[in-house]
KOLFI-739640 format. One record per atom (N, C-alpha, C): atom name; x, y, z. Coordinates in Angstrom, 3 decimals. Layout:
<atoms>
  a       c1       c2       c3
 CA        X        Y        Z
...
</atoms>
This chain:
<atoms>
  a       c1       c2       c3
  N   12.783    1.541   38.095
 CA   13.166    0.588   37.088
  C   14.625    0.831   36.729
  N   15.486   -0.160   36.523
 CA   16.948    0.132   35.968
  C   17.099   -0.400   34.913
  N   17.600    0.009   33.857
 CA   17.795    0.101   32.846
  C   18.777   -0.157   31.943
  N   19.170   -1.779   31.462
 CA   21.052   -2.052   30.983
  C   20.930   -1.787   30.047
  N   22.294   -1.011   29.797
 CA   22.587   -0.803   28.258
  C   23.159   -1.966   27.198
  N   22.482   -2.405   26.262
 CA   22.608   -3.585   25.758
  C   24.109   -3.312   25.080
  N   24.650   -3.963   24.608
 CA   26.288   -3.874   23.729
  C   26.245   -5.086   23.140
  N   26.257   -5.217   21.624
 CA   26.686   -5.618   20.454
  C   27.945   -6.444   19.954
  N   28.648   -5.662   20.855
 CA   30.241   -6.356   20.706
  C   30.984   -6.730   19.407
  N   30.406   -5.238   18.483
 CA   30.847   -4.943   17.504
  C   30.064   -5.726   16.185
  N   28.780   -6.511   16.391
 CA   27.888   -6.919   15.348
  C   26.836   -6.128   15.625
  N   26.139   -5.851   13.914
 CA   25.104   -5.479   13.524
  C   23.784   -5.343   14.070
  N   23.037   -4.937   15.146
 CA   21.682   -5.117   15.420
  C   20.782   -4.208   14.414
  N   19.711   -4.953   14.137
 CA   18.705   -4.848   13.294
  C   17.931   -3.288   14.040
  N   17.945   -2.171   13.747
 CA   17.758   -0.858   13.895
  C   16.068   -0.779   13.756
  N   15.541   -0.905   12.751
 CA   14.330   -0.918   12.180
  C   14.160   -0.870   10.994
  N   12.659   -1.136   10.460
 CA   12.326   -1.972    9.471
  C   11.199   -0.763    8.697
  N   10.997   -0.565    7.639
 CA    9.542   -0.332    6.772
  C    9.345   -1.002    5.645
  N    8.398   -0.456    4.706
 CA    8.067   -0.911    3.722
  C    9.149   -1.501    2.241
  N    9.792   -2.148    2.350
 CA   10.782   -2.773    1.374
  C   12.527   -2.164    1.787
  N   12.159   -2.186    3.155
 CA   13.804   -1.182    3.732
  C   13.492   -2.156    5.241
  N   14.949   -2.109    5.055
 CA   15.876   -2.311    6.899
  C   16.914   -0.914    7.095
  N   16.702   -1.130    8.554
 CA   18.054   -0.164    8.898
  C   18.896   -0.898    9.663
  N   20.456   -1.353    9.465
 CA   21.330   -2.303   10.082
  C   22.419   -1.134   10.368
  N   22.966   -1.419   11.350
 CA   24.037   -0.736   11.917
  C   23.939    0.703   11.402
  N   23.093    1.340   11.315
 CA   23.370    3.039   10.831
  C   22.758    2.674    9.551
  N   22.525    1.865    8.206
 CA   22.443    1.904    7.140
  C   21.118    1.532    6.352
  N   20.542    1.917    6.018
 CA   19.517    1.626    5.178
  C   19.945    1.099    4.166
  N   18.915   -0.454    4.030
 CA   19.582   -1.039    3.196
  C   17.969   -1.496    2.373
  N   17.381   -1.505    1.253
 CA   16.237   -1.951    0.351
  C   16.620   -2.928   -0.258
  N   15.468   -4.365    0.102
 CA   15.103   -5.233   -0.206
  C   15.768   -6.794    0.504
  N   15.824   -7.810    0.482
 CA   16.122   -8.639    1.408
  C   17.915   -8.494    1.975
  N   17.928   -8.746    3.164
 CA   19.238   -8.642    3.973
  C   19.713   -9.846    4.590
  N   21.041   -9.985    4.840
 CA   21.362  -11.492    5.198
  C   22.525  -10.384    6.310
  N   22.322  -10.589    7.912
 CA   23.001   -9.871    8.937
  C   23.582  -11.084    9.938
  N   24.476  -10.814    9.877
 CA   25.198  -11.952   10.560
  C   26.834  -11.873   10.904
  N   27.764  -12.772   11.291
 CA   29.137  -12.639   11.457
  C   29.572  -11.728   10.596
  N   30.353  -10.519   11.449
 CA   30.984   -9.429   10.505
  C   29.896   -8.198    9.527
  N   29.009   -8.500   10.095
 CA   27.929   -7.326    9.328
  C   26.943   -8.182    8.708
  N   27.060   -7.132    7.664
 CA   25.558   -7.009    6.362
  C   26.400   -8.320    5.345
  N   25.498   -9.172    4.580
 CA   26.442   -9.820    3.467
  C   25.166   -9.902    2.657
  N   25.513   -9.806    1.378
 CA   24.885   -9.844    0.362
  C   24.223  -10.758    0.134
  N   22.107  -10.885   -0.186
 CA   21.845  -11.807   -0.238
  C   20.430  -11.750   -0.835
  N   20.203  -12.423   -1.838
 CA   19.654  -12.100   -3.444
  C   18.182  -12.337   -2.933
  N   17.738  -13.234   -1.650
 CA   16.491  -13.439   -1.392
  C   16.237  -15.022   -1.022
  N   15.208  -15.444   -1.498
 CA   14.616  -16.521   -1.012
  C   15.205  -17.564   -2.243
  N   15.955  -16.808   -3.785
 CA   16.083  -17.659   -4.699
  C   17.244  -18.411   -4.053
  N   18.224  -17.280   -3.519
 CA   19.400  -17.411   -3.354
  C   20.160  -17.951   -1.513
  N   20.408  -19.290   -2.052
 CA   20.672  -20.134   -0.908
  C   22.248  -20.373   -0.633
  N   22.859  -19.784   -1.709
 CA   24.371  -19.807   -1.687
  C   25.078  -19.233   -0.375
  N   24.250  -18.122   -0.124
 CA   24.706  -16.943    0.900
  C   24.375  -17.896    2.418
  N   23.347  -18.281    2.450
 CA   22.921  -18.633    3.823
  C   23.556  -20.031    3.935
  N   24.104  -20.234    2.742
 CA   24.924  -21.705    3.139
  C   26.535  -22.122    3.413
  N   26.886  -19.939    2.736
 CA   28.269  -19.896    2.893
  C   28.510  -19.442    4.571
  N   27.625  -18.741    5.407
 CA   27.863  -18.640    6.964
  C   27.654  -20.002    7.516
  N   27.450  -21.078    7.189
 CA   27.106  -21.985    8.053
  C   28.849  -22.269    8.481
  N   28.778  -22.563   10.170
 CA   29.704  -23.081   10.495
  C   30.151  -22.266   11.551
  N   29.738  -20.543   11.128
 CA   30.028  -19.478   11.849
  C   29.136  -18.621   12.460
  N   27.503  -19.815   12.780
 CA   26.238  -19.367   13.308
  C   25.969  -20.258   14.232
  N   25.240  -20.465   15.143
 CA   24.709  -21.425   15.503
  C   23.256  -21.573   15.530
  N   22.504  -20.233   14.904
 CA   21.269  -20.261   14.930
  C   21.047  -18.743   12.997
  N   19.976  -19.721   12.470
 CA   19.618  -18.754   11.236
  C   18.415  -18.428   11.799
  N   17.617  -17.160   11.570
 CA   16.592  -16.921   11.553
  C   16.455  -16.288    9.853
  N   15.004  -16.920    9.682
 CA   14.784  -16.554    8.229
  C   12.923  -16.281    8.521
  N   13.591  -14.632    7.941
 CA   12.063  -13.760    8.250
  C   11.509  -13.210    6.741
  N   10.367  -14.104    6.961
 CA    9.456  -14.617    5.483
  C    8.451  -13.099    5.138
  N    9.156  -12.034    5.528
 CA    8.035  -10.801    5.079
  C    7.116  -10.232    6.305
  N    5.970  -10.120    6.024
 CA    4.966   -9.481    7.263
  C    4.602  -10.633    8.030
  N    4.605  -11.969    7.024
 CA    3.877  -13.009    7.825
  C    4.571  -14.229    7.478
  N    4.500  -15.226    8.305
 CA    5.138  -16.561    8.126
  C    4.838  -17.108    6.869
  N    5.341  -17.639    6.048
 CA    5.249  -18.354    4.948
  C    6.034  -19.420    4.470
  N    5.413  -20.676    3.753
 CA    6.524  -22.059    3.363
  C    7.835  -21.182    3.165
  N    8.872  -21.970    3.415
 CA   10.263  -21.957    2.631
  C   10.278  -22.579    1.629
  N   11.043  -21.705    0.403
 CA   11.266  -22.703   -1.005
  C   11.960  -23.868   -0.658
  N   11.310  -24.963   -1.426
 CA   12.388  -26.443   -1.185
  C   13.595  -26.286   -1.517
  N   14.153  -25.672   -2.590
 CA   15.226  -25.619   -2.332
  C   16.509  -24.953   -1.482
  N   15.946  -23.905   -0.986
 CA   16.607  -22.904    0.182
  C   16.449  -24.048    1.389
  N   15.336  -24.920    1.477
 CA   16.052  -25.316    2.958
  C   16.116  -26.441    2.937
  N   16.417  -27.181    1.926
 CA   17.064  -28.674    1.494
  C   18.720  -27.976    1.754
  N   18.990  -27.053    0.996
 CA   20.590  -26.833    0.731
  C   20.894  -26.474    2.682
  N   20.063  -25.575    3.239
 CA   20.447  -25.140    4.412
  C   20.847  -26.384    5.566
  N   19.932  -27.512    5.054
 CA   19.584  -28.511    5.999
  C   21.177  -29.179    5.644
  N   20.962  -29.482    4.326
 CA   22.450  -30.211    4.040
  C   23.860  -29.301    5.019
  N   23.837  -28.610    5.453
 CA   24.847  -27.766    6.243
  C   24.976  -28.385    7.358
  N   23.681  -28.359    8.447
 CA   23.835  -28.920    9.371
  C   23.205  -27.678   10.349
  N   22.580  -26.195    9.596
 CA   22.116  -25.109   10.273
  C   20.906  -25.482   10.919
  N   20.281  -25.101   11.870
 CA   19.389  -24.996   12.125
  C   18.669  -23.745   11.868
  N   17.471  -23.559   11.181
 CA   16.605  -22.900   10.860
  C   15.411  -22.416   11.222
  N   15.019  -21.363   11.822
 CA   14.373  -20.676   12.707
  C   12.976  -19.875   11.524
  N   11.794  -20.444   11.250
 CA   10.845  -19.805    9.927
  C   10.297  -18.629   10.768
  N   10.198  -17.285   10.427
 CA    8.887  -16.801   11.442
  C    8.900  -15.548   10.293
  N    7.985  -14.824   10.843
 CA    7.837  -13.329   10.298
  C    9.154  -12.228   10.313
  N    8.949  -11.595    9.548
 CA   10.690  -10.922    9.483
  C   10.418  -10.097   11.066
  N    9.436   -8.943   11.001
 CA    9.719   -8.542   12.565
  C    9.966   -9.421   13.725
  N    8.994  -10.404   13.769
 CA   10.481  -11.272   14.739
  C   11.374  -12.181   14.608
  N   11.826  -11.876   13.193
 CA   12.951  -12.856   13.027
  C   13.892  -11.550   13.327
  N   13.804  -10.291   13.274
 CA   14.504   -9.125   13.732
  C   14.834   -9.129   14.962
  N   13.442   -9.111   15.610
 CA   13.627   -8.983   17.108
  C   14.469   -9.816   18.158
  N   14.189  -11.516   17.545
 CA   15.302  -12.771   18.101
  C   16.576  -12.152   17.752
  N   16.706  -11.850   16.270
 CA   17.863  -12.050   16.230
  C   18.500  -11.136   16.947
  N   18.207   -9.710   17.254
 CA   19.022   -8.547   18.382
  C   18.907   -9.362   19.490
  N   18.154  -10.009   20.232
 CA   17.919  -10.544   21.890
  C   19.438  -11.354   21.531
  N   19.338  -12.216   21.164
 CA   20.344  -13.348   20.781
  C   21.583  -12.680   20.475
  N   21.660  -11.648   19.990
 CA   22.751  -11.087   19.539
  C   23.356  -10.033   20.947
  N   22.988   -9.774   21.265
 CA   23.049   -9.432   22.598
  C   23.550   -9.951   23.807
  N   23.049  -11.660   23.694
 CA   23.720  -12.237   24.545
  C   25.009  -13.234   23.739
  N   25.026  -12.588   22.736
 CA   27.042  -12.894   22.371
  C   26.901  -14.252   21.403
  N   25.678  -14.437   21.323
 CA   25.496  -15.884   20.454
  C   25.880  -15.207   19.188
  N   26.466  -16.893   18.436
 CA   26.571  -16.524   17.065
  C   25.124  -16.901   16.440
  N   24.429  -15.976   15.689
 CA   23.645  -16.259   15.044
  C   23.652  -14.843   13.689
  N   22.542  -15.663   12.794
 CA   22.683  -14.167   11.991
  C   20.813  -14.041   11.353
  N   20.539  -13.434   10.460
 CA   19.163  -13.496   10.583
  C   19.403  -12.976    8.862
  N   18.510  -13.433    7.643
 CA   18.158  -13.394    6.582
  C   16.787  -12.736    6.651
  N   16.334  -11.812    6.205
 CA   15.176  -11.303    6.050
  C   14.211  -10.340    5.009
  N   13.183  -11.063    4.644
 CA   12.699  -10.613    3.407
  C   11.981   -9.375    4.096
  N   11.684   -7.992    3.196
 CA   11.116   -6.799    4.247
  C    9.524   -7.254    4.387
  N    8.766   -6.405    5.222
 CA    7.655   -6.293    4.976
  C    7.283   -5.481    3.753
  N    6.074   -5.943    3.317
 CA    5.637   -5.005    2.535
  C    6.457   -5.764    1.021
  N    7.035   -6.890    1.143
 CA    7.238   -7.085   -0.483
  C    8.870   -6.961   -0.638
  N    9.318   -7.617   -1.802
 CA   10.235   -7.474   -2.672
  C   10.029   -9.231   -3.023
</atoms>
């Protein structure tokens, strides 16, 4: 079997995940994360749609990972997202993790918002 070494090209891949924690680039970070162009950016959760509406333009794909398991999006988080012009990717945060490293990998702009498992 041969074996490529994946490269980043200087963005964030999603490290691993537990109970109300991510690990992004080296860092443990508790409670929801917004990873995308240029790193980690601050991002309040599912209330807060400001953040996922200020990368639009500089993604071409959001993934938004709803916890352990898929769940509605608030109307207003993806009324405002839609008004952008993003396209929006719903799934479980572990694979809204997992897309988003594959994807990130192959040099796409995308970034990934994600609520942890286990709550917040």
């Amino acid at each position: 079997m041969r074996i490529t070494e994946v490269e980043f090209r200087g963005e964030m891949p999603v490290q691993g995940y537990g109970p109300g924690f991510w690990r992004v680039g080296g860092q443990v970070i508790e409670g929801p994360v917004l990873v995308g162009p240029g790193g980690l950016h601050p991002w309040g959760g599912l209330e807060d749609a400001a953040a996922l509406v200020e990368i639009a333009g500089r993604v071409d794909v959001l993934f938004l990972g709803m916890g352990g398991e898929i769940a509605p999006v608030p109307r207003a988080l993806r009324e405002a997202v839609e008004l952008t012009g993003q396209g929006l990717d719903v799934m479980a945060s572990p694979s809204a993790a997992r897309a988003y490293n594959v994807l990130l990998s192959e040099g796409r702009r995308v970034a990934a918002a994600l609520i942890p498992v286990g709550g917040v």
